[in-house]
Backbone as CSV, one residue per row, in Angstrom:
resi,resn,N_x,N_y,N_z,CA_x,CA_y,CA_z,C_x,C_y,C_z
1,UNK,15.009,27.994,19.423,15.339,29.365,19.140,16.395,29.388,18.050
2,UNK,16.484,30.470,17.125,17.197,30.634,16.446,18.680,31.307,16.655
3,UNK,19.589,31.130,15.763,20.887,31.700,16.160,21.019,33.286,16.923
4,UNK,21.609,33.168,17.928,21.739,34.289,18.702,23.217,35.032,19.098
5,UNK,23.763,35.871,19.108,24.540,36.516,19.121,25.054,36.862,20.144
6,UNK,26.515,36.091,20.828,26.916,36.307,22.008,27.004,37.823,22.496
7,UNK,27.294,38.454,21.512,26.874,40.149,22.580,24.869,40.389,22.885
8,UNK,24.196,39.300,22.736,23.111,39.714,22.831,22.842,38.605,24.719
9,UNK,23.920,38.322,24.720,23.984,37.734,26.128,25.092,38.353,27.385
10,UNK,24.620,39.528,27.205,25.308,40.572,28.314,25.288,39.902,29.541
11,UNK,25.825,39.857,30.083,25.929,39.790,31.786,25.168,40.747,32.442
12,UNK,24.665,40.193,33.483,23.653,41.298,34.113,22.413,41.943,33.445
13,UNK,22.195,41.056,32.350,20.995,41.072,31.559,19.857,40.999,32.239
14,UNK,18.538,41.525,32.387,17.594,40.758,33.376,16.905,39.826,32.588
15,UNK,16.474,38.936,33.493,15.650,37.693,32.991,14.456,37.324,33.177
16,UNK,13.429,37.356,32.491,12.327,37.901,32.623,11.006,36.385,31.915
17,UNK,10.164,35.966,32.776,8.946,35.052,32.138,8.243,35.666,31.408
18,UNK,7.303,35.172,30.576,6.485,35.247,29.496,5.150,36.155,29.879
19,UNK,5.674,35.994,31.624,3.548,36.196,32.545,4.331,37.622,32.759
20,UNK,5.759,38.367,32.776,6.134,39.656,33.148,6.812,39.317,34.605
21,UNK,6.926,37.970,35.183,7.631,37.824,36.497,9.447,38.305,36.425
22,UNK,9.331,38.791,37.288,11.120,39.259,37.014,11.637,38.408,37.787
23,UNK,12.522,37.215,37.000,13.282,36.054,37.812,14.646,36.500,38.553
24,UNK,15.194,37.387,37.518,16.316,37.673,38.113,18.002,38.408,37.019
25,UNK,18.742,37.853,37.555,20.076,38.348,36.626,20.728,37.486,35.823
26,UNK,21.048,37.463,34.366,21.878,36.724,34.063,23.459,37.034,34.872
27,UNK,24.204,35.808,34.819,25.643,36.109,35.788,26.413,35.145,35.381
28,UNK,25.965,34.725,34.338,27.174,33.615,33.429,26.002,32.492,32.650
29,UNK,26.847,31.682,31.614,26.433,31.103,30.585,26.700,29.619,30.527
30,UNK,26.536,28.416,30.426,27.607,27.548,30.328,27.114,26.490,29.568
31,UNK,28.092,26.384,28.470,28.158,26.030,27.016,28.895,24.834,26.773
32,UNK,28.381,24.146,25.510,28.981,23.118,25.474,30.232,23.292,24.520
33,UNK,31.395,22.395,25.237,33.097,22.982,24.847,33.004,22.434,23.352
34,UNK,32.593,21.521,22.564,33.107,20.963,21.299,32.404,21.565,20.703
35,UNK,30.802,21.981,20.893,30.150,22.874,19.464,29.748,23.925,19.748
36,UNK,29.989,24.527,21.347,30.104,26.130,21.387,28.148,26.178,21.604
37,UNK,27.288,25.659,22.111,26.177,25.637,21.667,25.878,25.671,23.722
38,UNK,25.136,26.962,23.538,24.729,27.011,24.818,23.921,26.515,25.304
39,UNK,23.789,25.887,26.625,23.397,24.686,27.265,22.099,25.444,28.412
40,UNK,23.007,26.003,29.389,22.193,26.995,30.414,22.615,28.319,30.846
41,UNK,21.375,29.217,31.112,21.535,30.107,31.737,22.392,30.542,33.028
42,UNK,22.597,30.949,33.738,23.250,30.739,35.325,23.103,32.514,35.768
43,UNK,21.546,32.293,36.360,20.729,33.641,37.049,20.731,33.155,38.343
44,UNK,21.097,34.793,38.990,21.280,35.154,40.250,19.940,35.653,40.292
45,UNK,18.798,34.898,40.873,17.285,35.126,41.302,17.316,35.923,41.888
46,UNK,15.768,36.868,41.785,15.908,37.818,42.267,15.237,37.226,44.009
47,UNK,15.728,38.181,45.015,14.780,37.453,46.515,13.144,37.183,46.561
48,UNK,12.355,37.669,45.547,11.282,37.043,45.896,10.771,36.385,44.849
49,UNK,11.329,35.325,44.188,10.951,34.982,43.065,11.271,33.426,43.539
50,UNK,10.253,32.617,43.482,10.588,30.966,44.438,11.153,30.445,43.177
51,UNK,12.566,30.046,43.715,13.459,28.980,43.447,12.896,27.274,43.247
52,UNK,11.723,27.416,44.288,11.879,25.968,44.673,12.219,24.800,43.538
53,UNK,11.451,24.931,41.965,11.030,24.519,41.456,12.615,24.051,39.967
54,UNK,13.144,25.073,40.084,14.337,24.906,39.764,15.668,24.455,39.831
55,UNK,16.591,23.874,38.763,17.742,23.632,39.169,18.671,24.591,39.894
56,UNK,19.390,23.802,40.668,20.248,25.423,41.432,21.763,24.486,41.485
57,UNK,22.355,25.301,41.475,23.561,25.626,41.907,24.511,27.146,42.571
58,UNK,24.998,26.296,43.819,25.377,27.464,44.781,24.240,28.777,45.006
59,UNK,24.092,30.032,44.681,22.798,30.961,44.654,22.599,31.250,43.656
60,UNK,22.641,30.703,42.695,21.863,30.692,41.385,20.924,29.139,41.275
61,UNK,20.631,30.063,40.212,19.754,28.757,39.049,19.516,28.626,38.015
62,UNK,19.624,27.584,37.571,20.268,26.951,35.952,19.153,27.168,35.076
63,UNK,18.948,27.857,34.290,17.569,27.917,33.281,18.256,27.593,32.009
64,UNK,17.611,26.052,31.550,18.063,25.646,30.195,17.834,26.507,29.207
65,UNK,18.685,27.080,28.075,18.625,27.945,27.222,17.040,27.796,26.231
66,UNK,16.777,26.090,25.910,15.693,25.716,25.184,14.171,26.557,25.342
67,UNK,14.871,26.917,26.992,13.321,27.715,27.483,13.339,29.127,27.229
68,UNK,14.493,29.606,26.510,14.381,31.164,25.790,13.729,31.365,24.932
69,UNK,12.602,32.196,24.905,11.860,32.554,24.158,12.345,34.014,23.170
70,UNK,12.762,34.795,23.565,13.579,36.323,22.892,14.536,36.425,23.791
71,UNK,15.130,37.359,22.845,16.561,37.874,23.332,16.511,39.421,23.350
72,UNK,16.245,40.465,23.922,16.280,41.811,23.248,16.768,42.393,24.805
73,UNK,16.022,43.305,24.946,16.514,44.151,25.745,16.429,43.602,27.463
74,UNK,15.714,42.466,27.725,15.269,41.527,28.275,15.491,40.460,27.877
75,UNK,15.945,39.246,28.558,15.756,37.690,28.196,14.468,37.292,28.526
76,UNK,13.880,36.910,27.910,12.147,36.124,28.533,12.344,34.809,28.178
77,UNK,11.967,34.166,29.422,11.765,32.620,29.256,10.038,32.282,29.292
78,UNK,10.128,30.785,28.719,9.125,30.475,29.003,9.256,29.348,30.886
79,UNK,8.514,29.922,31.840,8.804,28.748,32.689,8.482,27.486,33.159
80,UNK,6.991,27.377,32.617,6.928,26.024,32.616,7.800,25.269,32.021
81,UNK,9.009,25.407,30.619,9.857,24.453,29.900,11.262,24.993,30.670
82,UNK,11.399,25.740,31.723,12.510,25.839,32.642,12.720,24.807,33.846
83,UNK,11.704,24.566,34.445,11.450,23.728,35.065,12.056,22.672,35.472
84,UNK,12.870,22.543,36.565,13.365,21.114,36.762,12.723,19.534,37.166
């Protein structure tokens, strides 16, 4: 993906697959400290959307940024390249 614009990564953004599945909330970001280059997502899933398949931490889950497909009014991932 191309350069993206930290106000285009609102908090509480929804996060959304490619098929229209609604995964859930963005609820933080976490970036790498020396080149500022974001690493993963950190979405609060929504309850019926299976986790299983994903990285998690505490009640979220980690969706590598690589698997962002757009940024707009919605985040859409792709999820097969989310995938843990």
């Amino acid at each position: 993906m191309s350069k993206v614009f930290a106000r285009n990564l609102l908090f509480n953004k929804q996060v959304m697959a490619t098929d229209g599945t609604e995964i859930g909330t963005l609820s933080n970001i976490v970036v790498e400290i020396k080149g500022g280059k974001v690493i993963d997502l950190v979405v609060s899933p929504n309850p019926t959307f299976d986790i299983s398949r994903y990285k998690k931490e505490d009640n979220y889950i980690l969706i590598p940024f690589e698997s962002v497909s757009a940024i707009k009014d919605y985040i859409i991932i792709d999820k097969m390249k989310a995938r843990a």
